[in-house]
C-alpha positions as CSV (number, residue, x, y, z in Angstrom):
1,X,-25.7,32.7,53.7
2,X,-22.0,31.1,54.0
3,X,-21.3,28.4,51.4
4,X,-20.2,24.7,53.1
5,X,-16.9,24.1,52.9
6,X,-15.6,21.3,51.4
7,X,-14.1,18.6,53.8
8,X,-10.0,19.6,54.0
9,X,-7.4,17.7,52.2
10,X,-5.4,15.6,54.7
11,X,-1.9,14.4,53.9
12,X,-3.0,10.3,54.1
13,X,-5.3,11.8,51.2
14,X,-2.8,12.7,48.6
15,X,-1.1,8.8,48.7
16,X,-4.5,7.4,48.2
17,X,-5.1,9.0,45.0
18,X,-1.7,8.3,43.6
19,X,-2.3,4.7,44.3
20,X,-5.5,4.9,43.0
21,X,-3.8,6.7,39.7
22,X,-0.9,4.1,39.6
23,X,-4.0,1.2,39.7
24,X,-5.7,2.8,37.1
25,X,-2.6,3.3,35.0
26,X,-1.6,-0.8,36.1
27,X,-5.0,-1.8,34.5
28,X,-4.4,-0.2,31.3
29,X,-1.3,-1.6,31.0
30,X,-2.7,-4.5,31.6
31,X,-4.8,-4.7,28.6
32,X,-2.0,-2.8,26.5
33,X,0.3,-5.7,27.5
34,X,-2.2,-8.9,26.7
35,X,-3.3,-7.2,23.7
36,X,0.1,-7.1,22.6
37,X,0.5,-11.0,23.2
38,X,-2.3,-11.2,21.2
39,X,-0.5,-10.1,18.0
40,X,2.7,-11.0,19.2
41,X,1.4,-14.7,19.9
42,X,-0.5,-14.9,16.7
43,X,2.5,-13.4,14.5
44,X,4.4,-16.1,16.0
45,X,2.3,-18.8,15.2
46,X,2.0,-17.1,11.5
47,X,5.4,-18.5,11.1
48,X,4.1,-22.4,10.9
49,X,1.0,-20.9,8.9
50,X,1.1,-17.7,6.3
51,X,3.2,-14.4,7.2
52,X,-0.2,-13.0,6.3
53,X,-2.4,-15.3,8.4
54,X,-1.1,-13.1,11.9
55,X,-3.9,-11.0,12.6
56,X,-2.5,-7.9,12.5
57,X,-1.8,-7.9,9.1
58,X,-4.7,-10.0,8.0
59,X,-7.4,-7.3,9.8
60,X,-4.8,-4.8,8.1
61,X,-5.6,-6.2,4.7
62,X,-9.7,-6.5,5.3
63,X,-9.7,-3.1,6.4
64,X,-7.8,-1.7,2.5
65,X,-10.7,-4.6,1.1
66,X,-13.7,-2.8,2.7
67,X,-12.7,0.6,3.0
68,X,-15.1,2.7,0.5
69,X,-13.5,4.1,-2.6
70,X,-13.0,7.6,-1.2
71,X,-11.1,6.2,2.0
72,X,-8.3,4.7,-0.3
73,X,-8.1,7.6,-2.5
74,X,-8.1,10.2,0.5
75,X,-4.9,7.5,2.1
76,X,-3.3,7.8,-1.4
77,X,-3.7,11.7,-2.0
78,X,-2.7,12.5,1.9
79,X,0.0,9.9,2.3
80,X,0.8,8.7,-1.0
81,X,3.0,5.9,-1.2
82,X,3.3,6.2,2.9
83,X,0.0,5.3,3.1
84,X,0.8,1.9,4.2
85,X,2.8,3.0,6.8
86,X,-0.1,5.6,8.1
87,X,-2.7,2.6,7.8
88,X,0.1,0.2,10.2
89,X,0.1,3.6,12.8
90,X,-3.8,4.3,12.7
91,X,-4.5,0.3,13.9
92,X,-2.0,0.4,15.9
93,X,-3.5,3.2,17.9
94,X,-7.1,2.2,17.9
95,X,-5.6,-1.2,19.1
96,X,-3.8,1.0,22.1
97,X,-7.3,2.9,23.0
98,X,-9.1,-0.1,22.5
99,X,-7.0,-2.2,24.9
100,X,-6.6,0.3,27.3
101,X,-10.3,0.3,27.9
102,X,-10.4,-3.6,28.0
103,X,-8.3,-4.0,30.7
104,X,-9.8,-0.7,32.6
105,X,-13.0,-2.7,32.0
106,X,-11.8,-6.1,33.5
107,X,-12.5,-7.6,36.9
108,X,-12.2,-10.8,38.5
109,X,-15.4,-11.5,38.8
110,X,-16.5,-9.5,36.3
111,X,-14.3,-10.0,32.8
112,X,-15.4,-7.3,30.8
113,X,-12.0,-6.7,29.0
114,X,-11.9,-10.5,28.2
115,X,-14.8,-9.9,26.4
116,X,-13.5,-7.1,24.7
117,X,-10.3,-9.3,23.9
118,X,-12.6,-12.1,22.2
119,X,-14.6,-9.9,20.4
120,X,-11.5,-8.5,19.1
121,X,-10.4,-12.1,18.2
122,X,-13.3,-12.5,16.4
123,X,-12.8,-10.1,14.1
124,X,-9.1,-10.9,13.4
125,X,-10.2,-14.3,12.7
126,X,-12.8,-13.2,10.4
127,X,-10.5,-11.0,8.4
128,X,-7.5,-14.0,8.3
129,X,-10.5,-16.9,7.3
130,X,-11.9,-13.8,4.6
131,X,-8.4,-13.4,2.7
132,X,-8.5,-14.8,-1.2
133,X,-5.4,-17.4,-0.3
134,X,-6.5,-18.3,3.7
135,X,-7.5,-22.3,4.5
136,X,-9.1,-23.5,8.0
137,X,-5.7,-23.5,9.3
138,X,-5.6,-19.2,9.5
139,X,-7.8,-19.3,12.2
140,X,-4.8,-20.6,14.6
141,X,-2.8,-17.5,15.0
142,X,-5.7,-15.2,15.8
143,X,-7.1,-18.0,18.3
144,X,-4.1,-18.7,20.0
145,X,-3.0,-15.5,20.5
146,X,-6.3,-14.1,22.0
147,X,-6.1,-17.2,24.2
148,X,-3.0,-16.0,25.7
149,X,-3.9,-12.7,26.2
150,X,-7.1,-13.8,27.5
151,X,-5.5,-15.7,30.5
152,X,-2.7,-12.8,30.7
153,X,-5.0,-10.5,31.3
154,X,-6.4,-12.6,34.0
155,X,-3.5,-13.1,35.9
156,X,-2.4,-9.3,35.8
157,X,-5.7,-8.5,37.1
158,X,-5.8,-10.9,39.5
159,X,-2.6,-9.9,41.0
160,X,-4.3,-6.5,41.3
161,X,-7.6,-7.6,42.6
162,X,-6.3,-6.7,46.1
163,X,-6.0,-2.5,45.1
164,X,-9.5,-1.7,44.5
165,X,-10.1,-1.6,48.3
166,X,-11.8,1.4,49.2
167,X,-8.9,4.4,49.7
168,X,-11.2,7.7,49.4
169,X,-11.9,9.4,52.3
170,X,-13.7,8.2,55.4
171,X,-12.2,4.7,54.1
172,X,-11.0,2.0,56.9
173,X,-7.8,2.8,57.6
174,X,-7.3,-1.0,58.1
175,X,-8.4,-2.1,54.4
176,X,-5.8,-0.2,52.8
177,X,-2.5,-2.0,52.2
178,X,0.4,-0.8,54.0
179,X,4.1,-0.5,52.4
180,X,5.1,-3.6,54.1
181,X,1.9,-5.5,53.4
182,X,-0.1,-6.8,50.3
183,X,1.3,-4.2,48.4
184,X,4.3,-4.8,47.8
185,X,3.7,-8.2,47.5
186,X,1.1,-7.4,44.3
187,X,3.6,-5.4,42.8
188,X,5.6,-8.4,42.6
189,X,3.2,-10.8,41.3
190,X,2.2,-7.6,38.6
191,X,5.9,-7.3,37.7
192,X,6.4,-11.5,37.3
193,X,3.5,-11.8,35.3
194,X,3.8,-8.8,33.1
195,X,7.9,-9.9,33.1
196,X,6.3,-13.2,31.5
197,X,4.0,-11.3,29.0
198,X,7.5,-9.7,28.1
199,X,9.2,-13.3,27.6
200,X,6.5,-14.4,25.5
201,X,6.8,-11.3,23.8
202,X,10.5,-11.8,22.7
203,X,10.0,-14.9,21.4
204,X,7.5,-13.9,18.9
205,X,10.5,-11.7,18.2
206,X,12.7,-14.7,17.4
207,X,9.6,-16.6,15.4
208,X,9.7,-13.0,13.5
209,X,13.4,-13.4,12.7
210,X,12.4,-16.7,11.3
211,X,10.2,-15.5,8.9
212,X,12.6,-12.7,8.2
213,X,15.7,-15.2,7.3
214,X,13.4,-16.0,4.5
215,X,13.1,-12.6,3.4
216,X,16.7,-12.3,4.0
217,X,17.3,-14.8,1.6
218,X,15.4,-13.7,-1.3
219,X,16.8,-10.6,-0.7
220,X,20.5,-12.2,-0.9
221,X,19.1,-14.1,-4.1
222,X,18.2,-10.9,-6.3
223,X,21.3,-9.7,-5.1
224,X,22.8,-12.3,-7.0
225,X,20.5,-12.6,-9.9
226,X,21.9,-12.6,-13.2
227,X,19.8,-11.2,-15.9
228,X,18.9,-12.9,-19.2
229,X,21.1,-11.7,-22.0
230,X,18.6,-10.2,-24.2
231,X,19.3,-9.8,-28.3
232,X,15.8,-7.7,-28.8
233,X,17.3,-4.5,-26.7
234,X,15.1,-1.3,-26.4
235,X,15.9,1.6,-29.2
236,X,18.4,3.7,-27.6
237,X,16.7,7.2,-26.1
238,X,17.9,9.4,-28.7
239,X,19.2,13.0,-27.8
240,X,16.4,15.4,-27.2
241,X,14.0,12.6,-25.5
242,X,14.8,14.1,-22.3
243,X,14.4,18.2,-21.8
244,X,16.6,18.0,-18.8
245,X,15.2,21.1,-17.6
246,X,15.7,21.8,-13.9
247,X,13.2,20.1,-11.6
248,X,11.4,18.0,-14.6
249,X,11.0,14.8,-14.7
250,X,13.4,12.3,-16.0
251,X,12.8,10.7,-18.8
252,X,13.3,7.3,-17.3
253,X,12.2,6.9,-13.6
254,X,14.8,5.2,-11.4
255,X,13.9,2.2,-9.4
256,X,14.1,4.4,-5.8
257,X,11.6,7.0,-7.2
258,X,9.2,4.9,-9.1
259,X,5.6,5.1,-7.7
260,X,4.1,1.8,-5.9
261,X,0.7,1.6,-5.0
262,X,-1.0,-2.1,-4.2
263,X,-2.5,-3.8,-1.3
264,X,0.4,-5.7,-0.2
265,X,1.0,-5.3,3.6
266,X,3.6,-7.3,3.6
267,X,5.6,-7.9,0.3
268,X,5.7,-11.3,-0.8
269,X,8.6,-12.9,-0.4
270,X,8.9,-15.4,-3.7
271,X,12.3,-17.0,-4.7
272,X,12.9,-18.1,-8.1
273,X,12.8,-21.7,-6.8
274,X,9.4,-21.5,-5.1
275,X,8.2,-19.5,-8.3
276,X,6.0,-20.8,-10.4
277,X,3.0,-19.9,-12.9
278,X,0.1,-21.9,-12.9
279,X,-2.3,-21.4,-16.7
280,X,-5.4,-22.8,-17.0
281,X,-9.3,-22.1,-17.8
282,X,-10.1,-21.8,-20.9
283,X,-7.5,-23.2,-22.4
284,X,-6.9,-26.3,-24.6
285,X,-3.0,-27.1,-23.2
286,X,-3.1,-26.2,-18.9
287,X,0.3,-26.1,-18.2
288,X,2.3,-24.6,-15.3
289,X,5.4,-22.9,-15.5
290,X,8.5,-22.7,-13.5
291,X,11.5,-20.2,-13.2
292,X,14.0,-22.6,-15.3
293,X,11.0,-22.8,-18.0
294,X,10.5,-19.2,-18.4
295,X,14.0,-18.6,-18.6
296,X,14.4,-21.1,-21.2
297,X,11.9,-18.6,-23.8
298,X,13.6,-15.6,-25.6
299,X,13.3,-12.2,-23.7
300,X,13.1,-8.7,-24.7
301,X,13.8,-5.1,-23.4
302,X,11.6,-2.8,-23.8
303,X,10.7,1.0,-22.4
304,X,7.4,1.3,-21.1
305,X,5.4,4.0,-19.1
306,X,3.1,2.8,-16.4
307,X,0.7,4.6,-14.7
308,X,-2.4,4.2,-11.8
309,X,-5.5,5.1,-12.0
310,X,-5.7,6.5,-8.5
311,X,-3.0,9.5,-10.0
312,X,-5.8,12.6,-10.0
313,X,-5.2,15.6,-12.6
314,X,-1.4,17.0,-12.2
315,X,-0.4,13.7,-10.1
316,X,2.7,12.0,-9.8
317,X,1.2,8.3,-10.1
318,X,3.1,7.5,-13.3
319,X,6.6,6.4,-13.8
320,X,8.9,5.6,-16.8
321,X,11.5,2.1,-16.9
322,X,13.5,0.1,-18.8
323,X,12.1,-3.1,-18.3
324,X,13.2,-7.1,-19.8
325,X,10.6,-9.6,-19.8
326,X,9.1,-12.3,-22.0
327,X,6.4,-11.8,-24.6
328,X,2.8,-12.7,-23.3
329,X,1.4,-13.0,-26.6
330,X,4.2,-15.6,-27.3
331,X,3.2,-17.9,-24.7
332,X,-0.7,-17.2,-25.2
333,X,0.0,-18.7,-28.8
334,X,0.5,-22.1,-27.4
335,X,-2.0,-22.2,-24.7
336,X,-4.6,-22.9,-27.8
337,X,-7.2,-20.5,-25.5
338,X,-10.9,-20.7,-26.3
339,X,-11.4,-17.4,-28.7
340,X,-14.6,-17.2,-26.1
341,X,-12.6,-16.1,-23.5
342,X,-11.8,-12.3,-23.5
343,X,-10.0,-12.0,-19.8
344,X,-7.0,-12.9,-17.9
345,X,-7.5,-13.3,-14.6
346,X,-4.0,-13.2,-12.6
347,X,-3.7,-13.6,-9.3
348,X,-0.4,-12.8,-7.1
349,X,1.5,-14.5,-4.4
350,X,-0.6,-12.6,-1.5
351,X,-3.8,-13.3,-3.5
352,X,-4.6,-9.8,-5.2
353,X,-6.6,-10.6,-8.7
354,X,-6.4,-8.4,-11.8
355,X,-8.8,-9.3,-14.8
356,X,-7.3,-8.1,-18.0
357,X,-8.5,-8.0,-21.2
358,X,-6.9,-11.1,-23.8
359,X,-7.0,-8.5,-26.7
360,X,-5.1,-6.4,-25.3
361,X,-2.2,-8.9,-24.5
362,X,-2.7,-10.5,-28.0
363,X,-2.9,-7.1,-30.2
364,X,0.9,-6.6,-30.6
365,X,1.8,-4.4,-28.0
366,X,4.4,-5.2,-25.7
367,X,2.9,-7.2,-23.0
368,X,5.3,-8.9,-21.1
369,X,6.1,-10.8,-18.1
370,X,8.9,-8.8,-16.7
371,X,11.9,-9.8,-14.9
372,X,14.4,-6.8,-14.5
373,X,13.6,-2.9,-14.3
374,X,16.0,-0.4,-15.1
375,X,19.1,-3.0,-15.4
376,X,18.4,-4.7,-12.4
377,X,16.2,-7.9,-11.3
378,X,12.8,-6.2,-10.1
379,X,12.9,-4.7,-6.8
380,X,11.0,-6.8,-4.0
381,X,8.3,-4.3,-3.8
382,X,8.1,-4.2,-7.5
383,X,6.9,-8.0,-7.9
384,X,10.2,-10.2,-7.8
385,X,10.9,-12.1,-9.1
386,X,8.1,-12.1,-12.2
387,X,5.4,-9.2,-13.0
388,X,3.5,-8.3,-15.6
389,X,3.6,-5.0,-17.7
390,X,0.8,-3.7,-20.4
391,X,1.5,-0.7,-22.1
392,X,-1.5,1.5,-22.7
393,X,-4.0,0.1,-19.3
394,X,-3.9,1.3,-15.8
395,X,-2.5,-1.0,-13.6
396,X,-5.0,-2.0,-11.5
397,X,-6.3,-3.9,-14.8
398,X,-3.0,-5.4,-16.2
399,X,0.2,-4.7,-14.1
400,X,0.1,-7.7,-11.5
401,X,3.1,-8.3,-9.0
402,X,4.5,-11.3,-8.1
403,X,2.4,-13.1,-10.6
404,X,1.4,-17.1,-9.8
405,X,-1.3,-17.7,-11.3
406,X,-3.5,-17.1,-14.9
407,X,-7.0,-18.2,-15.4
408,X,-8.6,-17.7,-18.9
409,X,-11.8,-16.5,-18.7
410,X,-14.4,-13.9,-19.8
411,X,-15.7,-10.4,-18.0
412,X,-19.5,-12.0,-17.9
413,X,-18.6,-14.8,-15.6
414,X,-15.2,-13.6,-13.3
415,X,-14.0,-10.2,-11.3
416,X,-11.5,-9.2,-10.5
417,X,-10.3,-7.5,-7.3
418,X,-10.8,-3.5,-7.8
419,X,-13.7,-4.7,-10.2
420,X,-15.9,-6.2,-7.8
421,X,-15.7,-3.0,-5.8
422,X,-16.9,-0.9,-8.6
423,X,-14.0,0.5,-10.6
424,X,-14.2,-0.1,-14.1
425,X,-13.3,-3.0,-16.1
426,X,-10.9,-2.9,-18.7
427,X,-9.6,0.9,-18.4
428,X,-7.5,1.9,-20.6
429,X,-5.3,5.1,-19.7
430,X,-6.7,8.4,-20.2
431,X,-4.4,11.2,-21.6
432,X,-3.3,13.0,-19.2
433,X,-0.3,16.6,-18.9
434,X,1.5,17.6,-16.0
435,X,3.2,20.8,-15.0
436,X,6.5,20.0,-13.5
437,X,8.3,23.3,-13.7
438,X,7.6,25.8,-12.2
439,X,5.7,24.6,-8.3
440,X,2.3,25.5,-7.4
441,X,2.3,28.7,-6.0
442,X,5.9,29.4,-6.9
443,X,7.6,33.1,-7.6
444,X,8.5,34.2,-11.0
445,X,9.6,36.9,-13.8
446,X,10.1,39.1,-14.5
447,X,11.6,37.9,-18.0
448,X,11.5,34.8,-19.6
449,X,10.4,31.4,-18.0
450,X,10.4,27.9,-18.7
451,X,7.5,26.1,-17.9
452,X,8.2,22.3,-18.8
453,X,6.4,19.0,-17.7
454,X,5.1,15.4,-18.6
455,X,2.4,13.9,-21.0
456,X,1.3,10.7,-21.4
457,X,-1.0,9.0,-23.1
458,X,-0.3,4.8,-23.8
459,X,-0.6,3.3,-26.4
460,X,-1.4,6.3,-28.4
461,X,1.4,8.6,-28.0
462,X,0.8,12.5,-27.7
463,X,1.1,14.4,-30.5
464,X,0.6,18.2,-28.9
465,X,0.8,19.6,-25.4
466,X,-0.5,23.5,-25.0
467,X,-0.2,26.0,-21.9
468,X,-2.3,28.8,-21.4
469,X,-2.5,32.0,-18.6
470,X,-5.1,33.0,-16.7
471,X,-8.0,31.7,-19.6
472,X,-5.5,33.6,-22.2
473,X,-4.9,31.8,-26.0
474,X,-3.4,28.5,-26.1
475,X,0.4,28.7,-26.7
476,X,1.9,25.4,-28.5
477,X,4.4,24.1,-26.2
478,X,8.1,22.5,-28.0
479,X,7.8,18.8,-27.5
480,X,10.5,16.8,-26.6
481,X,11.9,14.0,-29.2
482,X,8.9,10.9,-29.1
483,X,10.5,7.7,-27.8
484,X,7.6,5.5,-28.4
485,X,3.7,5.8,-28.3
486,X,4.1,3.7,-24.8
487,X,6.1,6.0,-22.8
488,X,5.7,9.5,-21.7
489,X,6.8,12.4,-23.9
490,X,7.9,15.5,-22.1
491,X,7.6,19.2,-22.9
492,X,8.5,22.7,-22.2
493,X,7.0,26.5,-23.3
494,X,9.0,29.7,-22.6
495,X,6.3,31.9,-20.9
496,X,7.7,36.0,-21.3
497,X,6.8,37.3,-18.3
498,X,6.7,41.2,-17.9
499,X,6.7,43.5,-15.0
500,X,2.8,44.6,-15.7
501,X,1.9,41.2,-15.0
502,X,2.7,41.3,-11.4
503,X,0.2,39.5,-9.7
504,X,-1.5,36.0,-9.0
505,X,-1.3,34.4,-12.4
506,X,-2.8,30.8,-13.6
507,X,-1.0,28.3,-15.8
508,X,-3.4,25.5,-16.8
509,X,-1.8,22.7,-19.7
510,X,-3.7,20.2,-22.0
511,X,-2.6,17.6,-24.3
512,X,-3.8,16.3,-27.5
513,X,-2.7,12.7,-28.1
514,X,-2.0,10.8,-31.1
515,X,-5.3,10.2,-32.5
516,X,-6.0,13.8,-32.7
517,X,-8.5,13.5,-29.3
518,X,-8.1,16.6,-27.4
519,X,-7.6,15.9,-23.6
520,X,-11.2,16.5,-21.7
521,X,-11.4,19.9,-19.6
522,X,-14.4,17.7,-17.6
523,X,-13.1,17.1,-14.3
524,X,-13.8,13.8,-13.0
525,X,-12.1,11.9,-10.2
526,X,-9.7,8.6,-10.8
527,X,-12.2,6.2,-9.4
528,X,-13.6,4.1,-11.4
529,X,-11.9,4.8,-14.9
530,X,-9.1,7.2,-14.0
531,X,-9.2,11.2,-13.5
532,X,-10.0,13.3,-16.1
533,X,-9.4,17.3,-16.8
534,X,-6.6,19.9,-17.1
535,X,-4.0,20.7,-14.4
536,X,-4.1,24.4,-13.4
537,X,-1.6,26.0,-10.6
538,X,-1.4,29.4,-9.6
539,X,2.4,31.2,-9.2
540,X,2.9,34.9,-8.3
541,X,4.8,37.2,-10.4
542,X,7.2,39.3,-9.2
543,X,7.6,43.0,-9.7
């Protein structure tokens, strides 16, 4: 029994499917190009509104608010502090896909992929109406934007309504466009139109630069800060604070290296002239403060350790800085603040909230509203021009950026931002010991080697680090000189390796800090009240 053959490929076939392929790939594009007005559209009319009112960056922003507790700490653990970046790249793609399909789906007569497009709008406008700061008026960008791309996408289709004649085989030879015909003519129309989407396109470039000149300009301002002359300087490090032992930390983290982890998609762009702190709740005197005001109080510099609570076991979450700022418990003193109010709630320029507790800004430690890090006026992404700094809490609970606003209140009746998604409420920093030198699954010995890291724990200071081998005795490591209970104290044990221990070997370190409280073995993870447990890594030993 002889199989039928399949009808034989003619030459007029192959030209058919390539034009079918090219209208395909012309649909797509289609959607790829209005869904780009879209964003491009809204982050132009951003400009009049918010920077963080286009919808890119307010959907951006909703998705770091509703994504679950394990989906920002598996962002932070893969990407670290890129994991703004990887967020930007992963909506941008879906946003690709998405519009791809939309304008595959769309028809004249049948406009599935506008559908898609409002739906889409939808959402953006939802997520720029949801932010903590957003007014009525944050709806504009999103709906003016998906406006445009809505009739975009209309016209690119139409202009290829013509191209979904039949072209398979056994089609009329007459309904197919000829070289000279409709064709051409479509691709012109496609061309003028998408050309237009283009226009449009560059001038939401231009409305960018707008926003940018602003950014430019605070940026030119720091440059030209001065910072306060300060007559209550930091202790000088003395000699032996810092072990300087090849690839160990530094004792004092400079401004390049120093972690940052917060929800800003967009770092707020604040001048010293638009700055300003507003006080009130429970307080008898509501005040508000300016830049000229809080430089008028006395300063002081101080070296503090600050770490997040999102740093797991053996992390690098933590960094060390000189920082100048003004005393909080000065300026609490004459806010005359109910003594039923045990929380600060502070809220930043891009509307991020942080409840922390008044003790712990009242208690003596050196709570301050910091202007400068590490000799310089704060870095942009480090809260200029004014943050705060609490020695001894994780920063999700003390360390705002770009501070604007304080509200006294108490724990039963506000939360804060991190709070109302579950993490804990006043956490204060866990002790924690790091093994710096040597790397995970490094080479070693025979002979004598160094193994050196970091403790911390703030507030209380550490008063013993130990490193142990594969379950072995615990070995006292030789601390470095203690700077302060509030920074990080750094450490190093010389480990005699011989030639019988060649092998897989385990180093594993614990601290003890300095309320005699040894540091927990019990692993837990960071979220809600930072990680617990000791960091182990394995290295091979060397014949």
């Amino acid at each position: 029994m002889t199989r039928p053959q399949e009808p034989a490929q003619t030459d007029a076939d192959r030209p058919r499917r390539g034009r079918r392929a090219a209208l395909l790939c012309a649909r797509a594009a289609t959607g790829i190009l209005a869904a780009g007005l879209v964003l491009g559209v809204g982050e132009l009319v951003s400009v009049a509104v918010a920077p963080n009112s286009s919808p890119f960056f307010a959907v951006g922003a909703t998705t770091v608010d509703r994504a679950p507790a394990w989906a920002r700490e598996f962002a932070i653990d893969t990407f670290a502090t890129n994991d703004k970046p990887a967020l930007f790249a992963g909506i941008a793609l879906v946003i690709v896909v998405l519009a791809a399909v939309a304008g595959l789906a769309e028809r004249p007569r049948r406009p599935a992929g506008s559908v898609m497009l409002f739906a889409g709008g939808a959402v953006g406008m939802y997520a720029a109406l949801t932010r903590p700061e957003a007014t009525a008026a944050w709806a504009a960008p999103t709906v003016v934007g998906v406006a445009a791309g809505i009739v975009a996408l209309r016209l690119m289709q139409k202009t290829l309504a013509h191209e979904s004649a039949p072209t398979g085989v056994g089609a009329d030879p007459a309904s197919l466009p000829t070289p000279g015909e409709r064709h051409g003519v479509s691709r012109r129309r496609f061309f003028a139109v998408s050309g237009a989407a283009a226009a449009v396109a560059v001038a939401a470039w231009a409305g960018g630069r707008s926003l940018g000149a602003h950014l430019r300009d605070v940026v030119a301002e720091r440059a030209h800060l001065r910072l306060p002359s300060v007559a209550d300087r930091a202790a000088p490090i003395p000699p032996g604070t810092d072990i300087d032992v090849p690839g160990s930390t530094s004792f004092i983290t400079p401004n390049p290296r120093f972690y940052r982890i917060d929800t800003a998609l967009q770092v707020p762009a604040v001048s010293t002239d638009e700055w300003q702190l507003r006080i009130h709740g429970m307080v008898g005197r509501e005040r508000t403060l300016d830049w000229d005001d809080l430089a008028a109080r006395t300063p002081v510099e101080r070296i503090i350790t600050l770490t997040c609570v999102s740093n797991e076991v053996g992390g690098s979450l933590a960094g060390n800085a000189t920082w100048i700022g003004y005393p909080m418990r000065d300026l609490i003193a004459e806010l005359d603040v109910d003594p039923e109010s045990d929380m600060l709630l502070s809220t930043s320029a891009d509307g991020f909230t942080v409840g922390t507790p008044v003790a712990s800004l009242t208690d003596g430690r050196d709570a301050m509203l910091a202007v400068a890090m590490n000799g310089a006026p704060l870095p942009l992404e480090h809260g200029y021009p004014v943050r705060q700094v609490v020695p001894g809490l994780y920063g999700f609970v003390s360390a705002t950026k770009w501070v604007v606003d304080w509200e006294f209140t108490r724990f039963d009746r506000a939360q804060a931002y991190w709070t109302r998604r579950g993490w804990g409420a006043k956490a204060p920093i866990k002790t924690a010991s790091r093994i710096d030198v040597p790397d995970a699954f490094a080479t070693v010995g025979p002979g004598r080697v160094r193994v050196a890291g970091t403790a911390w724990a703030q507030h209380r200071g550490i008063a013993a680090v130990e490193v142990r081998v594969d379950d072995g005795p615990w070995h006292p490591a030789t601390l470095a000189e203690e700077y302060s209970i509030d920074t990080w104290r750094q450490w190093f044990w010389d480990w005699d390796v011989a030639a019988a221990d060649a092998g897989s070997a385990t180093l594993q370190v614990r601290a003890t800090d300095g309320d005699g409280v040894v540091q927990t073995p019990e692993r837990t993870p960071p979220i809600p009240g930072g990680a617990t447990g000791w960091q182990s890594i394995v290295v091979t030993v060397r014949e």
